[in-house]
N, C-alpha and C positions, 0 to 999 in steps of 0.2 A: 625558399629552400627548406626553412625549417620547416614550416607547415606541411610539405609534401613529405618530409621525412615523417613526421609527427604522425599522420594519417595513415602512410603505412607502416608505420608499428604497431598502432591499435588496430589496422585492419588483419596484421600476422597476429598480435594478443586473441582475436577474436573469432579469428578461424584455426587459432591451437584445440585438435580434440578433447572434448573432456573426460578427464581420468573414470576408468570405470568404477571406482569407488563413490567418486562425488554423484554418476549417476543413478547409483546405489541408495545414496542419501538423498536425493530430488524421488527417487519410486517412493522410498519410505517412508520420509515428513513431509512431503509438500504434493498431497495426493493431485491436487490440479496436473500438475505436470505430466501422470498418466495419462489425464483425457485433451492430454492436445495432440493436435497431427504431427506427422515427423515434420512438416518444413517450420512449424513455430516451435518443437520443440528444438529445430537446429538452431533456430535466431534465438530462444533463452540461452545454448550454454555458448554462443557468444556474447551477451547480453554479461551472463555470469562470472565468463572469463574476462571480461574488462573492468567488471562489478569489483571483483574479489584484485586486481590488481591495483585498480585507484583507490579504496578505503582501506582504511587503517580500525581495526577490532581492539578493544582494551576492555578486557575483565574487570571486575572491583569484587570488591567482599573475597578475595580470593578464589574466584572464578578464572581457570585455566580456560582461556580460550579454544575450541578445535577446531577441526575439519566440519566438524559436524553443526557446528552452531553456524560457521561462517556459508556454507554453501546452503539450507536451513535456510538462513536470513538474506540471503542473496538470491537465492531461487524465487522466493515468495516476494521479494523485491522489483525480480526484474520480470517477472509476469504483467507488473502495470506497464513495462516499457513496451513491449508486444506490439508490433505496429506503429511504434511511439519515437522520439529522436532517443537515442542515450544519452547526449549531453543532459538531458533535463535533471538528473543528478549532480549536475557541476558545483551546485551552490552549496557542499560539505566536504567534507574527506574522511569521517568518524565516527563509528559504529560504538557506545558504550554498551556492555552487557552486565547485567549483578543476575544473581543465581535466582532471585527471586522478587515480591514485590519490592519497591526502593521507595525511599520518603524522600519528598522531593520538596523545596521552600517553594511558596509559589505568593504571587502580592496582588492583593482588593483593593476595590476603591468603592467607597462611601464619601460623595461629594468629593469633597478636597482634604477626607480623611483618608489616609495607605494604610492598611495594615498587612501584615507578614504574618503565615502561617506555615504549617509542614501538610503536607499532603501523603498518601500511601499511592505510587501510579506502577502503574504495569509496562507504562509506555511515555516516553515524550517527544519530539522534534521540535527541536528548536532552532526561531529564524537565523538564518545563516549557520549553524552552527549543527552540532552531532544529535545523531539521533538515540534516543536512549530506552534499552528494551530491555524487559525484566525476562529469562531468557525460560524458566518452566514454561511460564504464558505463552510465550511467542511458539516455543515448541508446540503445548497443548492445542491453542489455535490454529496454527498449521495445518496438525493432523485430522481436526476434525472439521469437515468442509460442510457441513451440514447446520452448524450452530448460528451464521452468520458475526462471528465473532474472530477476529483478527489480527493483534493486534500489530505485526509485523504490517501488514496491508493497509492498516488501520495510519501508522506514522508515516510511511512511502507516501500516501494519498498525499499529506500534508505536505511533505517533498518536492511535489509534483505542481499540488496548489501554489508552493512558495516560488517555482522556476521563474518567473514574471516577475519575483522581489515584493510582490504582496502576496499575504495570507488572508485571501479573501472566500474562500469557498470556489472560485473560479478557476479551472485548471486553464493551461495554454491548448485553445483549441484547435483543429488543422484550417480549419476556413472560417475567413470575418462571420460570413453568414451564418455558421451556425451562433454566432452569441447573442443574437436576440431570442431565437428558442428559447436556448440552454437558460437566459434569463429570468424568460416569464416562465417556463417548466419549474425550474427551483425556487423559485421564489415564491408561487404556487403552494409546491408541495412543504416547502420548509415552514411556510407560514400554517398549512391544515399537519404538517406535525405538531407545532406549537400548539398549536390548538386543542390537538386530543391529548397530547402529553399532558397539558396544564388540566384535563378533566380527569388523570391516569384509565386512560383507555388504550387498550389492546393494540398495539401498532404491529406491520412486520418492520421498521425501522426500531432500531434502540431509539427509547428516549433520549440518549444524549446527544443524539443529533440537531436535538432542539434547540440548543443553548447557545448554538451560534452558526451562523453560515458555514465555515470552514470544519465546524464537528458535524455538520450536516453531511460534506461532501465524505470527511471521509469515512463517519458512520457505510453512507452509500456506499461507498465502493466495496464496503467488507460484506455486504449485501446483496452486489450486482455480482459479486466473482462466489460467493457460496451460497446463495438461494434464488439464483438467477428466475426459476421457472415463479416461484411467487411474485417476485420483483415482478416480472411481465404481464403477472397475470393479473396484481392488486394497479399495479402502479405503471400501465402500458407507454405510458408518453416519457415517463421518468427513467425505465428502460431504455427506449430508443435512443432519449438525449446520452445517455452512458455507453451505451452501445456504438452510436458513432461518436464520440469522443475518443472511446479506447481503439473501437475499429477493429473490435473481436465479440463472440458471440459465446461466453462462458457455456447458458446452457447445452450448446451442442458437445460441450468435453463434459461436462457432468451426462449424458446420455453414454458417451463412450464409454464412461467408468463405470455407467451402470449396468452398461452390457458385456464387460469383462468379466464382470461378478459371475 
């Protein structure tokens, strides 16, 4: 009984229309949203409406939370679910925002030596726990789909990686079959990133992808949703694996956006 109640209430959260202001704000910051068809843009502002109802947004440094950050940060959010289950957000409830970069303590190991430092990050998600986004960045990224830089895209990936309860670089994929691919494809390309990163050669991947499996996937993802047509053209097999994973084909909404122009 409770289940069946449960289900449709987020089935009415999620066919509630969305306000024509918040649509206002997905045209303005989160130019992807332009180039999708109307039926995936109707499954985002259900996606949204359920987004913005289960987390919870908290400011710091005196940062007023708004309308505009949260739907902004939810829009670019629920673009990876596109296709995808919604639950695969279940494992937080917590959006931190600061107005700008934030220092973050973060802990090394050398052998069986720990040490503690501060870092300056734009962005973190951490396991089980809230996601933390420095919030110019996340804005500036947004806008510009062209950079291959994301960082609101960039922590969701890791959200996405984490659904499974491990941070492995490995998202939850829809068929057994595809995990041998998706294997040998990243494993592949992760390794011939390593490779030119550590000789500082010209990649279209950020080097940071290099540093670990998991900064690999979601480097990619900020990659496969705003330089789709390089992605396919340098890295044709690493595409497809992305491509049927998410089970959308970015570059066909980057050609929409470009023929609105």
């Amino acid at each position: 009984m409770w289940g069946r109640w449960r289900r449709k209430r987020r089935r009415a959260i999620a066919e509630t229309p969305l306000p024509e202001r918040w649509r206002e704000i997905l045209e303005r910051n989160v130019p992807l949203y332009r180039g999708l068809p109307e039926h995936l843009k109707r499954e985002l502002h259900g996606h949204v409406q359920l987004f913005l109802n289960d987390k919870t947004f908290e400011g710091f440094q005196g940062l007023e939370v708004t309308d505009e950050m949260r739907v902004t940060i939810a829009g670019n959010a629920c673009i990876l679910l596109l296709n995808r289950p919604h639950d695969q957000y279940a494992n937080f409830s917590t959006i931190y925002l600061y107005p700008s970069t934030f220092v973050s303590q973060h802990q090394s190991y050398d052998g069986l030596v720990q040490s503690v430092g501060r870092q300056a990050r734009l962005g973190e998600s951490w396991h089980r726990g809230p996601v933390v986004l420095s919030w110019d960045s996340a804005l500036a990224g947004s806008r510009d789909i062209k950079d291959g830089h994301n960082v609101i895209l960039h922590e969701f990936a890791h959200k996405l990686d984490d659904a499974d309860g491990t941070v492995d670089g490995a998202p939850m994929l829809h068929q057994r079959s595809q995990y041998t691919s998706w294997a040998r494809v990243m494993r592949r390309e992760f390794e011939q990133l390593q490779r030119r990163a550590s000789h500082g050669a010209r990649t279209l991947l950020d080097h940071y992808g290099a540093s670990a499996p998991e900064e690999f996937f979601a480097v990619l993802v900020e990659t496969f949703y705003e330089k789709p047509r390089q992605l396919r053209d340098r890295h044709p097999e690493l595409y497809e694996e992305m491509r049927k994973c998410f089970r959308v084909d970015p570059l066909a909404w980057h050609e929409s956006i470009r023929k609105r122009r």
